[in-house]
mmCIF file as gemmi writes it, N, C-alpha and C atoms, coordinates in Angstrom:
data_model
loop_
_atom_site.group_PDB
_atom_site.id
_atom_site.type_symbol
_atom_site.label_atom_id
_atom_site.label_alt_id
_atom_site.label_comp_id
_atom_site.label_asym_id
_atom_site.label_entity_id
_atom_site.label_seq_id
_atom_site.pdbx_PDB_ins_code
_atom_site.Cartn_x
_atom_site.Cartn_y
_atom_site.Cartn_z
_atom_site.occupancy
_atom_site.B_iso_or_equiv
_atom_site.pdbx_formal_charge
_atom_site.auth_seq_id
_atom_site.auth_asym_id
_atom_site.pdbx_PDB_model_num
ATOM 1 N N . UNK Axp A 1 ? 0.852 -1.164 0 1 0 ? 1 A 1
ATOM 2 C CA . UNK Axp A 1 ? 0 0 0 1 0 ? 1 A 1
ATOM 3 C C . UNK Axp A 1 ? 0.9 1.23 0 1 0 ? 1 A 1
ATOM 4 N N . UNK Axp A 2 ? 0.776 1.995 -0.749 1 0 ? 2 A 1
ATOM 5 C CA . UNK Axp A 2 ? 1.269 3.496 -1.079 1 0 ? 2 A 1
ATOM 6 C C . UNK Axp A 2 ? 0.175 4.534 -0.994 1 0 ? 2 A 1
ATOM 7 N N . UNK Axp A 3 ? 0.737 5.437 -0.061 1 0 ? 3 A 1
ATOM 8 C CA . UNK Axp A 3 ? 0.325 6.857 -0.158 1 0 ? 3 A 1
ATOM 9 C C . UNK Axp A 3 ? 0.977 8.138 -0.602 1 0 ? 3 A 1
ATOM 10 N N . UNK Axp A 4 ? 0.407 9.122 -0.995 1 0 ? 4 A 1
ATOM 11 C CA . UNK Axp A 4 ? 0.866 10.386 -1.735 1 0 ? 4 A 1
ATOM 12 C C . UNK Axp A 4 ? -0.131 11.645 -0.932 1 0 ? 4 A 1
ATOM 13 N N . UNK Axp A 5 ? 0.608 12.663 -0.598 1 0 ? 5 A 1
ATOM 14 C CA . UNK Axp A 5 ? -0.488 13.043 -0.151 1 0 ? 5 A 1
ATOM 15 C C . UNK Axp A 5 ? 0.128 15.161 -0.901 1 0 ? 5 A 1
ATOM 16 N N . UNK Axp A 6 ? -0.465 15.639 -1.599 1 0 ? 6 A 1
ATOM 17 C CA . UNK Axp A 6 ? -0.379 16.44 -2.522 1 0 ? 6 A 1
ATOM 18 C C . UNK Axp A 6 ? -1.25 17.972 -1.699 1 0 ? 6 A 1
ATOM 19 N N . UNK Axp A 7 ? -0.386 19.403 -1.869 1 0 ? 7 A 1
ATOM 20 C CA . UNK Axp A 7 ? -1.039 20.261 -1.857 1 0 ? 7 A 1
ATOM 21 C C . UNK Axp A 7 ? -1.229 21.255 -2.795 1 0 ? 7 A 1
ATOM 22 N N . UNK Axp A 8 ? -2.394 21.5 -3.469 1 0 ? 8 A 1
ATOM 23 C CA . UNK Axp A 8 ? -2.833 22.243 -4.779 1 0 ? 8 A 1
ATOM 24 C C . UNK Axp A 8 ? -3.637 23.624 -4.507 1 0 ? 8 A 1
ATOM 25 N N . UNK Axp A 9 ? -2.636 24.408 -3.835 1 0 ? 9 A 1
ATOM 26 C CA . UNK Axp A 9 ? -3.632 25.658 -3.605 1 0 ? 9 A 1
ATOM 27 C C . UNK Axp A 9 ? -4.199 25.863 -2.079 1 0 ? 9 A 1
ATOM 28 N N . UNK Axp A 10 ? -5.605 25.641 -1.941 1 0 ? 10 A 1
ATOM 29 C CA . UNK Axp A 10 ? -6.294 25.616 -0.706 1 0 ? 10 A 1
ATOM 30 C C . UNK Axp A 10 ? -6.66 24.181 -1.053 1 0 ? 10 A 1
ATOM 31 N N . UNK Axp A 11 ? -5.948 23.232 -1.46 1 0 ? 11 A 1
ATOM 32 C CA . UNK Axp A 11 ? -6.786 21.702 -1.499 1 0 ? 11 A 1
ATOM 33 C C . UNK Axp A 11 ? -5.414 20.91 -1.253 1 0 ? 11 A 1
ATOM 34 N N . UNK Axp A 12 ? -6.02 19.959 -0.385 1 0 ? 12 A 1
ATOM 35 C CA . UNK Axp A 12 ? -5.386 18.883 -0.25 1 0 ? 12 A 1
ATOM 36 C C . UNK Axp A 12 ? -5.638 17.344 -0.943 1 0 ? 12 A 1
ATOM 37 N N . UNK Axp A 13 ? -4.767 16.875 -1.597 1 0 ? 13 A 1
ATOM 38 C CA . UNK Axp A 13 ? -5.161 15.652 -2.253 1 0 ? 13 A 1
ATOM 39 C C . UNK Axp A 13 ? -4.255 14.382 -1.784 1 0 ? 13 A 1
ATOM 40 N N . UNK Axp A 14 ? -5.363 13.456 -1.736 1 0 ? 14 A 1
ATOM 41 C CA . UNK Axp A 14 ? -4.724 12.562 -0.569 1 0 ? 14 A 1
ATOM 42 C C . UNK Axp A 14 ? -4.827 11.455 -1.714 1 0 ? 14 A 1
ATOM 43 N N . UNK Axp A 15 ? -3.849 10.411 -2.11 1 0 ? 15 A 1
ATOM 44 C CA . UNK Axp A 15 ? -3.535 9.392 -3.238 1 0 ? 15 A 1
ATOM 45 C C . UNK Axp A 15 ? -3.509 7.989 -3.029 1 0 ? 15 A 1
ATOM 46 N N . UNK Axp A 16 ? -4.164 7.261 -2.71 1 0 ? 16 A 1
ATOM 47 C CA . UNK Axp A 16 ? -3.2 6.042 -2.582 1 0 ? 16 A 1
ATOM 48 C C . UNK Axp A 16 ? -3.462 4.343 -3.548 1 0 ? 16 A 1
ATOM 49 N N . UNK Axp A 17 ? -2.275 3.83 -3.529 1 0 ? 17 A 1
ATOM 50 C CA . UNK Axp A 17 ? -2.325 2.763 -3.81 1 0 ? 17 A 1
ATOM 51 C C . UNK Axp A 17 ? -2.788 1.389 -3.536 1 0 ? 17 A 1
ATOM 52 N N . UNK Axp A 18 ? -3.284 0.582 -4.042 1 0 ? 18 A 1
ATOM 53 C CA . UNK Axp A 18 ? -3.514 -0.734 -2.766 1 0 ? 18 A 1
ATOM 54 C C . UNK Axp A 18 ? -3.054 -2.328 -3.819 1 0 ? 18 A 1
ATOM 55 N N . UNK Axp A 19 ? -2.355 -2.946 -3.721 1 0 ? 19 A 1
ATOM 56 C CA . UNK Axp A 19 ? -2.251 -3.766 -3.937 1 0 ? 19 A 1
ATOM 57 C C . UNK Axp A 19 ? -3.258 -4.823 -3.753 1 0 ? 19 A 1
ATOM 58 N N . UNK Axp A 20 ? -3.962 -5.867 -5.638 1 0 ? 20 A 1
ATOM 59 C CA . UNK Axp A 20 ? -4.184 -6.687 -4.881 1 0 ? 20 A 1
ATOM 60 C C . UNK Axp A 20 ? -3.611 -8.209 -4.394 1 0 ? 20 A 1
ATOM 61 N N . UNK Axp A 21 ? -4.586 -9.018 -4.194 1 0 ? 21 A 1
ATOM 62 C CA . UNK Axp A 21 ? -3.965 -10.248 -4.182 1 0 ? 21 A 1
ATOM 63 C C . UNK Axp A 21 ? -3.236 -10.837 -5.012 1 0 ? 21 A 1
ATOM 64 N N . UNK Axp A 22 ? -2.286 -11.707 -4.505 1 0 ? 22 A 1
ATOM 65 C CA . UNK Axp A 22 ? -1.967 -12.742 -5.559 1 0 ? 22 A 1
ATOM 66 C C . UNK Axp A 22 ? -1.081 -11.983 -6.749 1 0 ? 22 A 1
ATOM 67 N N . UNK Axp A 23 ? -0.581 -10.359 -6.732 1 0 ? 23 A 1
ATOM 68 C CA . UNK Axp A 23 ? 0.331 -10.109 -7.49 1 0 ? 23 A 1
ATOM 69 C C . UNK Axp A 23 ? -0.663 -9.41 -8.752 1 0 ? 23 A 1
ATOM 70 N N . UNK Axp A 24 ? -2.18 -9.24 -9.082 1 0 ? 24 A 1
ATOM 71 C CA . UNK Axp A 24 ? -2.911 -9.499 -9.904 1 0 ? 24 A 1
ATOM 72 C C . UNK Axp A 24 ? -3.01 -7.85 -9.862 1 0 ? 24 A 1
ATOM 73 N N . UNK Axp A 25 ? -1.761 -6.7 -9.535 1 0 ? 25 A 1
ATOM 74 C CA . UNK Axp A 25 ? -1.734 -5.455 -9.698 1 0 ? 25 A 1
ATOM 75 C C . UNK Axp A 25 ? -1.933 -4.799 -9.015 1 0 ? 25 A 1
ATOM 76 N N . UNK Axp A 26 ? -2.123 -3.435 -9.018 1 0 ? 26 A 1
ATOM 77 C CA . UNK Axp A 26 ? -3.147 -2.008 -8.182 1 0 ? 26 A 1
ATOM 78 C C . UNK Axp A 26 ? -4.248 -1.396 -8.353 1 0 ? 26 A 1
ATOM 79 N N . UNK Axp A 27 ? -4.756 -0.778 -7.243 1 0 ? 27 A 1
ATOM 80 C CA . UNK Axp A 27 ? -6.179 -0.193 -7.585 1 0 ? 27 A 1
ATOM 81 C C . UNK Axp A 27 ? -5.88 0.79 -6.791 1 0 ? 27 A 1
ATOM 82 N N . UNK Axp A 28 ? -6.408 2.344 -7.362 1 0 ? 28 A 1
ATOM 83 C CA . UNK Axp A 28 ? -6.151 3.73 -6.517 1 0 ? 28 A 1
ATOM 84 C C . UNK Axp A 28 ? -7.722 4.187 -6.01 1 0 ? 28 A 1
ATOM 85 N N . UNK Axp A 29 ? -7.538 4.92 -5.051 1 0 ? 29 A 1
ATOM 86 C CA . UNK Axp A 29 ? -8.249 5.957 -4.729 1 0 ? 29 A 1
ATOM 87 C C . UNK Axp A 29 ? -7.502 7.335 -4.438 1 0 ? 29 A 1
ATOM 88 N N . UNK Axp A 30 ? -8.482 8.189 -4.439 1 0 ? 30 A 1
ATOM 89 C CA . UNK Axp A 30 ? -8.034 9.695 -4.432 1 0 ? 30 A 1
ATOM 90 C C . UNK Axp A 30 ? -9.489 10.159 -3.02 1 0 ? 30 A 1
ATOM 91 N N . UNK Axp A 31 ? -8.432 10.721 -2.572 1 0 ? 31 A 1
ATOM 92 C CA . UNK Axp A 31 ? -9.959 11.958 -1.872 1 0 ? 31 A 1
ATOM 93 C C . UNK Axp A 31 ? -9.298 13.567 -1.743 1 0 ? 31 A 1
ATOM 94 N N . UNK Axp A 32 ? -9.835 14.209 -1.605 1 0 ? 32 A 1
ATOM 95 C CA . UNK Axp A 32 ? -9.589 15.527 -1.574 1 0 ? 32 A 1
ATOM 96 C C . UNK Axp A 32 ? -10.576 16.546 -1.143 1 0 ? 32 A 1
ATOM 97 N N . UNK Axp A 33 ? -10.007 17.455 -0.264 1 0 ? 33 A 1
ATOM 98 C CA . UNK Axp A 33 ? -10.362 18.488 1.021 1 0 ? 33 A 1
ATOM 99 C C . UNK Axp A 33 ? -9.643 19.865 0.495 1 0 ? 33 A 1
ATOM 100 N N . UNK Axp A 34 ? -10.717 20.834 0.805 1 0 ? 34 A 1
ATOM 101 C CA . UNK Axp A 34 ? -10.62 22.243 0.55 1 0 ? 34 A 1
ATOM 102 C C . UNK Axp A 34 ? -9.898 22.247 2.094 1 0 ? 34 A 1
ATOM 103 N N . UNK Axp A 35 ? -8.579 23.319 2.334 1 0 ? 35 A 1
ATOM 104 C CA . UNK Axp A 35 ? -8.471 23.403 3.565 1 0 ? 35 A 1
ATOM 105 C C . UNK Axp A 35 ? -9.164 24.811 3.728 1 0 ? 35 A 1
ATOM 106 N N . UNK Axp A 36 ? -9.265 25.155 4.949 1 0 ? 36 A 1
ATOM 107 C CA . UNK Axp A 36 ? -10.625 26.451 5.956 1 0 ? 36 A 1
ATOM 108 C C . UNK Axp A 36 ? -9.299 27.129 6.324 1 0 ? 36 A 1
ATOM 109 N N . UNK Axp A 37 ? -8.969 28.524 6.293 1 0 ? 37 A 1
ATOM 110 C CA . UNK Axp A 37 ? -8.303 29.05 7.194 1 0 ? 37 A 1
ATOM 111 C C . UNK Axp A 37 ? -8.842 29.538 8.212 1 0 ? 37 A 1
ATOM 112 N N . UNK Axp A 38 ? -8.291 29.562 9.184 1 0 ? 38 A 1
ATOM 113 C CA . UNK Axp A 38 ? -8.962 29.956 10.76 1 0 ? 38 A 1
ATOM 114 C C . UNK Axp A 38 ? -8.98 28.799 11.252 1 0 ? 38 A 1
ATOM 115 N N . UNK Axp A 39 ? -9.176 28.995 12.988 1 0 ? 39 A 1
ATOM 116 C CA . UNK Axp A 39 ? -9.065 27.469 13.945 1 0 ? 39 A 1
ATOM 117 C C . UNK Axp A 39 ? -10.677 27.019 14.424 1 0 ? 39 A 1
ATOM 118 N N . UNK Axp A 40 ? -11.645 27.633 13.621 1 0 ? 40 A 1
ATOM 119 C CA . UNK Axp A 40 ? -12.909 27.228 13.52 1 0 ? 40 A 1
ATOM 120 C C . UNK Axp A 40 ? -13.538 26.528 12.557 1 0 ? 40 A 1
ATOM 121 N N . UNK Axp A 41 ? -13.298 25.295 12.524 1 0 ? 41 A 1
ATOM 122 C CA . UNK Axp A 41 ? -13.979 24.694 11.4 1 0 ? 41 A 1
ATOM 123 C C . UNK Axp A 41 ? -12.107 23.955 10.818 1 0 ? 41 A 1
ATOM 124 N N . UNK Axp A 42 ? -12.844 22.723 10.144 1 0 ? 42 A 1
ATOM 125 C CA . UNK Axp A 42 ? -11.495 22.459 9.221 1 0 ? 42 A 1
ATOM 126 C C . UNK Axp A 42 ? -11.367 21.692 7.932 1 0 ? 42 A 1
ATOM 127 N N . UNK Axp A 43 ? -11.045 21.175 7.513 1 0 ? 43 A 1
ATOM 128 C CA . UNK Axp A 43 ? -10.958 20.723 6.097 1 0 ? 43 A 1
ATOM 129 C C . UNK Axp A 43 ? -12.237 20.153 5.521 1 0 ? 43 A 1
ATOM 130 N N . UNK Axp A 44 ? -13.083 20.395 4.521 1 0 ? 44 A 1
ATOM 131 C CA . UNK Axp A 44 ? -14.554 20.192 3.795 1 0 ? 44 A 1
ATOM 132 C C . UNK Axp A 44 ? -13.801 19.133 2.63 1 0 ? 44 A 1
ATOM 133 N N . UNK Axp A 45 ? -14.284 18.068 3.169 1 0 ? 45 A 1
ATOM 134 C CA . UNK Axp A 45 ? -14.21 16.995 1.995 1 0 ? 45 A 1
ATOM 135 C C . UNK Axp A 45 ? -15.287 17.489 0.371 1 0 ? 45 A 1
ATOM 136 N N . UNK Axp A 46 ? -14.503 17.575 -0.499 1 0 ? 46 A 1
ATOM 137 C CA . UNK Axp A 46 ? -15.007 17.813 -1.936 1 0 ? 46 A 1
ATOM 138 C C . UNK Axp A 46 ? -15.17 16.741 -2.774 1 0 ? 46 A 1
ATOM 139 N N . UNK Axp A 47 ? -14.195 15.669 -2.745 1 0 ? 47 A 1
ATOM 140 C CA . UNK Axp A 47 ? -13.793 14.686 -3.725 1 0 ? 47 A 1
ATOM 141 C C . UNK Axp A 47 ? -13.505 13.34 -2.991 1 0 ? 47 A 1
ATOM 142 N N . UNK Axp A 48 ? -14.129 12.297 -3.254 1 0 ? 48 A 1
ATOM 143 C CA . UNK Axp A 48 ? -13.987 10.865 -2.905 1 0 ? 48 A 1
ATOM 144 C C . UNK Axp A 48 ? -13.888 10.125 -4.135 1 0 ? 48 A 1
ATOM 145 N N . UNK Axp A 49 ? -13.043 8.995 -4.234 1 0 ? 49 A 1
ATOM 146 C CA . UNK Axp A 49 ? -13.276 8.464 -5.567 1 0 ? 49 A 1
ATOM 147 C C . UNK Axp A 49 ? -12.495 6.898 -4.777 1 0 ? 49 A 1
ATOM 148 N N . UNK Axp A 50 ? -12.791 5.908 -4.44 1 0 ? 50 A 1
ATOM 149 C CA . UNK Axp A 50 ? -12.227 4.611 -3.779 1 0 ? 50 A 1
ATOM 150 C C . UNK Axp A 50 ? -12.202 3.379 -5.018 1 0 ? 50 A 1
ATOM 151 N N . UNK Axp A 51 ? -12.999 3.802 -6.133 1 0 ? 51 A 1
ATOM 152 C CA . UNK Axp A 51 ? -12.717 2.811 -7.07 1 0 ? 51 A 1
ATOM 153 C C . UNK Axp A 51 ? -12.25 3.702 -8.37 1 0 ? 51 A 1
ATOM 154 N N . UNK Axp A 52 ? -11.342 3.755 -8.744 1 0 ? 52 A 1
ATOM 155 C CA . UNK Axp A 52 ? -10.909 4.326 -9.84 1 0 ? 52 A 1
ATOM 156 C C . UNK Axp A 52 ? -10.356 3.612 -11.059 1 0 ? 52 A 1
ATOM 157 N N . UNK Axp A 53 ? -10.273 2.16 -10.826 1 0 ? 53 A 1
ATOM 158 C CA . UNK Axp A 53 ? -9.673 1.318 -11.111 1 0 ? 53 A 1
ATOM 159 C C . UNK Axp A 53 ? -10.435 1.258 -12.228 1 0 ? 53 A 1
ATOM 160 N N . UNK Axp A 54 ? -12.334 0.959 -12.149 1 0 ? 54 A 1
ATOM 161 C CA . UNK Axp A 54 ? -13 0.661 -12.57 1 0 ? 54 A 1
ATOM 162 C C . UNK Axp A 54 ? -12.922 -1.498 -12.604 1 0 ? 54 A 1
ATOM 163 N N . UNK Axp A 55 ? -12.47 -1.593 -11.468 1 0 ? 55 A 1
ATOM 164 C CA . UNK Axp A 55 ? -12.487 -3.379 -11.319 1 0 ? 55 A 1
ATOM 165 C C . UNK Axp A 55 ? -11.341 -3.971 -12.338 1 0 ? 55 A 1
ATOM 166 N N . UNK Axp A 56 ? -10.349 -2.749 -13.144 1 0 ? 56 A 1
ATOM 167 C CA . UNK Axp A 56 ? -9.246 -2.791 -13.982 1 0 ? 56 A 1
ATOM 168 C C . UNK Axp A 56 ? -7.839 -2.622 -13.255 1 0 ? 56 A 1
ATOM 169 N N . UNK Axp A 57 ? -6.804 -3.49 -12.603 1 0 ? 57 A 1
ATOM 170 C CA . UNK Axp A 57 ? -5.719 -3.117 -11.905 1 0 ? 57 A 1
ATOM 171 C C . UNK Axp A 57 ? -4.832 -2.576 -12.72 1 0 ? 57 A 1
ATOM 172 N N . UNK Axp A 58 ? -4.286 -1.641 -12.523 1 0 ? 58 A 1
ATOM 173 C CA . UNK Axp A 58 ? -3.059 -0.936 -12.864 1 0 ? 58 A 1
ATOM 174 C C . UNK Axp A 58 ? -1.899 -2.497 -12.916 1 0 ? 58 A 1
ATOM 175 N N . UNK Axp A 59 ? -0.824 -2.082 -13.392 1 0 ? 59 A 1
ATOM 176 C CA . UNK Axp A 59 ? -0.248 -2.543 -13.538 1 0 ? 59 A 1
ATOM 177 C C . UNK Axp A 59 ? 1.349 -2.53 -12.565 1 0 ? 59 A 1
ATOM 178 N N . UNK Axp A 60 ? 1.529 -1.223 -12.131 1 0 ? 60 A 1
ATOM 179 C CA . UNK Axp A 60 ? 2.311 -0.661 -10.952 1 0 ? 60 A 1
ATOM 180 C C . UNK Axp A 60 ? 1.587 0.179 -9.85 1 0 ? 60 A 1
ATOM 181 N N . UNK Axp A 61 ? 2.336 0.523 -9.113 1 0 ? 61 A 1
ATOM 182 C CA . UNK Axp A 61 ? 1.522 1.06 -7.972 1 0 ? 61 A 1
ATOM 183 C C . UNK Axp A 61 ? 1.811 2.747 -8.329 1 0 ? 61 A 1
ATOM 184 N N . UNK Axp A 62 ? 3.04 3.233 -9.755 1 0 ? 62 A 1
ATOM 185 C CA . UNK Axp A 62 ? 2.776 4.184 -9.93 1 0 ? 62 A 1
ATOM 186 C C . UNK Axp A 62 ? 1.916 4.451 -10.771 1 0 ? 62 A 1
ATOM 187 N N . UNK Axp A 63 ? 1.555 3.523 -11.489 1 0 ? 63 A 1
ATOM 188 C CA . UNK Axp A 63 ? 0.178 4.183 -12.551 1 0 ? 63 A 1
ATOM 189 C C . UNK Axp A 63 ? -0.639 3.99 -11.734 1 0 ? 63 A 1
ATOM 190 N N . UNK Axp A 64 ? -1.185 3.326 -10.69 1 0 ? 64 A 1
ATOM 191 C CA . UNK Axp A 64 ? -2.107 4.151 -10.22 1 0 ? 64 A 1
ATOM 192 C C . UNK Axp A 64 ? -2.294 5.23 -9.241 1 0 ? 64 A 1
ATOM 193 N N . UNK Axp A 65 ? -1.209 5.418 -8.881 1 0 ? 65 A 1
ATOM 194 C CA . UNK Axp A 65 ? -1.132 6.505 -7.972 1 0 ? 65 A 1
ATOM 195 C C . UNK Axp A 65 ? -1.153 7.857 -8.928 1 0 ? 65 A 1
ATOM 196 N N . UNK Axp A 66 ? -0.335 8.025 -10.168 1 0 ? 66 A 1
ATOM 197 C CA . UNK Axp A 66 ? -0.5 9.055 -11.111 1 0 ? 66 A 1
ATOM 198 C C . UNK Axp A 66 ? -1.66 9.103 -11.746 1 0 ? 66 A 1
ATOM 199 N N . UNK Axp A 67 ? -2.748 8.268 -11.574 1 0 ? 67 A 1
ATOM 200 C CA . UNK Axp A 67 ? -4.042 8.048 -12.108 1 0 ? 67 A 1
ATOM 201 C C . UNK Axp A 67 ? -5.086 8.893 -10.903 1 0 ? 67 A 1
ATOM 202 N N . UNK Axp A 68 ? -4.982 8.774 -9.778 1 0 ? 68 A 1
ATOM 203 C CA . UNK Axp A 68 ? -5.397 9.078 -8.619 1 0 ? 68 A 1
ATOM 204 C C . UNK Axp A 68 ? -4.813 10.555 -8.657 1 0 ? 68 A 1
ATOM 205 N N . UNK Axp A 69 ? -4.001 10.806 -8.569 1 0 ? 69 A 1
ATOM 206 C CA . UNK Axp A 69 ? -3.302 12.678 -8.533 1 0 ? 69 A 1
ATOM 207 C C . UNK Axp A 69 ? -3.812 12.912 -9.526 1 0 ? 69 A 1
ATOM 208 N N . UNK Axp A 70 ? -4.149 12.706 -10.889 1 0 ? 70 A 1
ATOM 209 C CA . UNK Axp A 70 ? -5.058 13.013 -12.04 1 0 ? 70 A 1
ATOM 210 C C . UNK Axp A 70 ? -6.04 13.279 -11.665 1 0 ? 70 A 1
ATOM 211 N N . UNK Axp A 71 ? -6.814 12.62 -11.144 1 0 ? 71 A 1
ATOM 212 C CA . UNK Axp A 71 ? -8.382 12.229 -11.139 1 0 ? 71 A 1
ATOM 213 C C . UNK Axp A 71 ? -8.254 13.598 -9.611 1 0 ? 71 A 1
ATOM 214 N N . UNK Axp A 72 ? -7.762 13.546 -8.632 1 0 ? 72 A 1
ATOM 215 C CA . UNK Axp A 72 ? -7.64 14.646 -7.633 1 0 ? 72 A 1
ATOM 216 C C . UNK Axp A 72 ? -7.477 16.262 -8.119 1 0 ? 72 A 1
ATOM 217 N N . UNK Axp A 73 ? -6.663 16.115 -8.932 1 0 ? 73 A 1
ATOM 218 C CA . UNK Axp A 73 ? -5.946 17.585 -9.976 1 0 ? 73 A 1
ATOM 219 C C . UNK Axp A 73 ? -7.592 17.907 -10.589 1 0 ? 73 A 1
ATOM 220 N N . UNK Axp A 74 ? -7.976 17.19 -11.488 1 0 ? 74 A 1
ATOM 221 C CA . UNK Axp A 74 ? -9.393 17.4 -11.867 1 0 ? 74 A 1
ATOM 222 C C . UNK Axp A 74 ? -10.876 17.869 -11.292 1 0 ? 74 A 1
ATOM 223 N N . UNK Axp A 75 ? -10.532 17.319 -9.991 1 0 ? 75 A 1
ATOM 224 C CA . UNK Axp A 75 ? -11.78 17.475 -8.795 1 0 ? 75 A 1
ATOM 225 C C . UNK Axp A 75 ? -11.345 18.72 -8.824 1 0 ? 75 A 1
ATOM 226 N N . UNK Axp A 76 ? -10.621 19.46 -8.643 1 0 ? 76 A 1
ATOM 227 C CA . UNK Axp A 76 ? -9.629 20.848 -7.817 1 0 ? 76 A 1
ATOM 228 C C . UNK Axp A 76 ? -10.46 21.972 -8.773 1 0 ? 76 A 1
ATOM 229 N N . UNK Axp A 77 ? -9.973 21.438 -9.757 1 0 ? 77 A 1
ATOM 230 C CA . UNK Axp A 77 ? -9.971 22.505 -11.066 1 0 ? 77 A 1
ATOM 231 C C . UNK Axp A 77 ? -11.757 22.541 -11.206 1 0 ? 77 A 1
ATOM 232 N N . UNK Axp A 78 ? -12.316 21.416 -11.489 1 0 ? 78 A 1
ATOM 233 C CA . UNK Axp A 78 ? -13.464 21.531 -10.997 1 0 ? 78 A 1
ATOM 234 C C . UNK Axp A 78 ? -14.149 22.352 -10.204 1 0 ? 78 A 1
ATOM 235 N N . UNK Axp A 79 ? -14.032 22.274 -8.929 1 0 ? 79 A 1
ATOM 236 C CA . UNK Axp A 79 ? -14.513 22.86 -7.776 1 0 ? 79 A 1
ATOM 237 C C . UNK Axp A 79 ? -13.741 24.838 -7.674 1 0 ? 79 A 1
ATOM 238 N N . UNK Axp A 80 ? -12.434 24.653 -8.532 1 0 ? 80 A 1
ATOM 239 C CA . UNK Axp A 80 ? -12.18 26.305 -8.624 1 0 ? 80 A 1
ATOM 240 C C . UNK Axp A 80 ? -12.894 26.998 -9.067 1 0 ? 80 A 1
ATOM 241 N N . UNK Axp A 81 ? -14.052 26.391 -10.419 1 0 ? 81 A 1
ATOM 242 C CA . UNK Axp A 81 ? -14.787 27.301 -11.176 1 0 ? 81 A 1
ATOM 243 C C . UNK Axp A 81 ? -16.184 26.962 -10.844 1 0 ? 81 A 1
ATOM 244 N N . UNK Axp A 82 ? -16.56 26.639 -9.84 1 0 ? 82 A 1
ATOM 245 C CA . UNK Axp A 82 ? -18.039 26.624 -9.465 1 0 ? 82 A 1
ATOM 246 C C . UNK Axp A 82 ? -18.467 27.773 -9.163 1 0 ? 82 A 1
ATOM 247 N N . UNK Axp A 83 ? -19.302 28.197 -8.767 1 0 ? 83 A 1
ATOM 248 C CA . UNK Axp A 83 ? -20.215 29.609 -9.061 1 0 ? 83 A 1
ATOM 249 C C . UNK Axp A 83 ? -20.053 29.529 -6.943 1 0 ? 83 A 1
């Protein structure tokens, strides 16, 4: 299991890898949190994604971890231009 844990601005993107059984590859998730400045209140989850794989293993634990910082980078950019 590999983690990455990425800061993009006011967002935090959290990465990781998971190996599965038997050698049969990786599968990523991504989540990602707007951080709050001030000591009232704290990080607002924006982005969950635990199957990214689509039931498809990566082949290393860096393609899917660079698949996951993708898919996180995207949520970001997303959520910058919401109204």
């Amino acid at each position: 299991m590999q983690f990455v844990e990425r800061i993009d601005g006011n967002y935090r993107i959290y990465a990781g890898a998971l190996e599965l059984r038997e050698g049969r590859g990786f599968i990523a998730a991504v989540v990602v949190q707007q951080l709050v400045d001030g000591r009232l209140g704290g990080p607002r989850e924006i982005y969950r994604d635990t199957g990214l794989s689509c039931n498809y293993p990566w082949a290393s634990s860096d393609m899917a971890l660079a698949r996951a910082l993708d898919s996180g980078a995207s949520a970001v950019r997303l959520e910058q231009h919401r109204p």
